[in-house]
N, C-alpha and C positions, 0 to 999 in steps of 0.2 A: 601484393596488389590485389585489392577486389574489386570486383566491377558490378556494384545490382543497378537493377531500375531495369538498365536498356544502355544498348550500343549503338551511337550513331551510325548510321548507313546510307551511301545514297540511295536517294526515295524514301527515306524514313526508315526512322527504331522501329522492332517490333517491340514494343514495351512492355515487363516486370512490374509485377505492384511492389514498393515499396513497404514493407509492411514490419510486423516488431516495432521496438524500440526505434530503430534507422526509423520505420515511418513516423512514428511517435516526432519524433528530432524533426522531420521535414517538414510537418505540418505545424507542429509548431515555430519553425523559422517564418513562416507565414503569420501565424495566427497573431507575433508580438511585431508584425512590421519589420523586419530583418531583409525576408524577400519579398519580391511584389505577387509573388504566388508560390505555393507548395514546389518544392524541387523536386522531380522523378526519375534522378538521379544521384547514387553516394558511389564516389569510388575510393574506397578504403587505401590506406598508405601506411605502410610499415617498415620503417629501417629502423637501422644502425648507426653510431658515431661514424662520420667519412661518407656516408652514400647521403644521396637528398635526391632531389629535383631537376632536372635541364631545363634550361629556358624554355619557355614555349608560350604562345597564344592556346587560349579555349578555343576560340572561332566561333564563325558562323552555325556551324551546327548544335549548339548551345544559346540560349538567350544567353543577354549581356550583360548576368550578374552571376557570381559566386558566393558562396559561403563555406568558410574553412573552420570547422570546429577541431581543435586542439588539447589533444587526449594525453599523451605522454611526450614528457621531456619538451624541453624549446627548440625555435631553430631560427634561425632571421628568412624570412619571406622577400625577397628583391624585387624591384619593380626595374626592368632598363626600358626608357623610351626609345622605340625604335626608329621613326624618322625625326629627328632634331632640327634638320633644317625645314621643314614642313613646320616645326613647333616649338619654336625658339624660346614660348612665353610660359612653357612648361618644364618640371624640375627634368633631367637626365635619367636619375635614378631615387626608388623612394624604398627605405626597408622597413620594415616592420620585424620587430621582435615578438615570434607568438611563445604565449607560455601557454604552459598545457591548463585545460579548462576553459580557455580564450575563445572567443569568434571574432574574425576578422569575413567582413564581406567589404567586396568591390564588384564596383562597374561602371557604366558610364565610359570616359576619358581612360582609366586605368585599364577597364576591362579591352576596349578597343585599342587603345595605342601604343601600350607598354606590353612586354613580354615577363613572366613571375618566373621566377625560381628557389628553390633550394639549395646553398651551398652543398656539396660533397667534404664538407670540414667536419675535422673532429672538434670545434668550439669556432663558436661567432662571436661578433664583437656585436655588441649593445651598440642602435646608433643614436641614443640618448646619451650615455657616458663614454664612450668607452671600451667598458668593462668585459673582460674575455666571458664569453658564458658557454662553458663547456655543453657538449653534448650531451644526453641522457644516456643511458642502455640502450634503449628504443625510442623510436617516436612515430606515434601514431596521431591520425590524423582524417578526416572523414570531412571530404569533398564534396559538398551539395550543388548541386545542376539541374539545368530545366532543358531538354533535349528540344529545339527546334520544331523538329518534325519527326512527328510519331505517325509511322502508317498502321498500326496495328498494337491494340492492346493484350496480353497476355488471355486474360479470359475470353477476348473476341476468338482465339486461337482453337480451329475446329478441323479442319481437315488435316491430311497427312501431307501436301505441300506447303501448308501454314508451320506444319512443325519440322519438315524439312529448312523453310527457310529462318527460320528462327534459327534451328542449329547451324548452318551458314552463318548467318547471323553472330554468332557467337567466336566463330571459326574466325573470322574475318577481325572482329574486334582484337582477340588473342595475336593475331599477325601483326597488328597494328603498335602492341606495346613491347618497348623496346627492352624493357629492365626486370622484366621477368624471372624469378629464381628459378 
């Protein structure tokens, strides 16, 4: 797991320029209409057959669209709607099979009401056929985000509390993630 751009925090990221290639990628999910602005946020994903994803919301601290660019191997992406009785006119569950080279974005209803994940399986089932689709080696995968609130940009970054709290900053996001090698 890599995390650039910037770490949610309350009161705001102190924000990373996204820059290379990763910038290249963001500004272009903008420029072809994908997102409704530049994402200044990638956080990198890399497993193995058997490990994936736990359920979870983005949340508030994100605007309310994603984009999943899909590098190596497949995996089924799950959608569960989490109150159903609140939203009886919508599906339960929606999967998506990414293949690698793939972009999948969501938002809207999906991004708000439903919670995504990755199976921890060594092969998914196609929910077009089917069809078992084993696991890759790896799969890798690169998470585009637009962080909320940004209290500070990386080059605004000038004194030696600004770069104390950046490192905080970092400290804090690292606590946060559970699946860490």
């Amino acid at each position: 797991v890599l995390c650039l751009g910037g770490a949610p925090l309350p009161g705001g990221a102190l924000l990373e320029a996204l820059g290379g290639p990763i910038g290249a990628v963001a500004e272009a999910l903008a420029e072809v209409g994908a997102l409704t602005e530049a994402p200044n946020q990638c956080f990198i994903n890399s497993y193995a057959p058997g490990q994936g994803i736990d359920a979870h919301f983005d949340g508030p601290k994100f605007h309310p669209e994603v984009a999943i660019l899909s590098l190596e191997g497949p995996a089924l992406l799950s959608f569960g709607l989490v109150d159903k009785r609140e939203r009886p006119d919508l599906p339960t569950r929606i999967s998506v099979l990414l293949q690698p080279r793939s972009l999948c974005v969501f938002r809207g209803d999906v991004y708000e009401l439903y919670v995504h994940s990755v199976g921890h399986v060594l092969a998914d089932v196609s929910p077009v056929d089917g069809s078992e689709v084993p696991r890759a080696p790896r799969r890798t995968s690169l998470t585009f985000r637009r962080l909320a609130s940004v209290r500070l940009r990386s080059e605004d970054i000038v004194t030696e509390g600004q770069r104390r709290a950046r490192a905080e900053q970092w400290k804090w996001w690292n606590s946060q993630l559970s699946e860490i090698d």
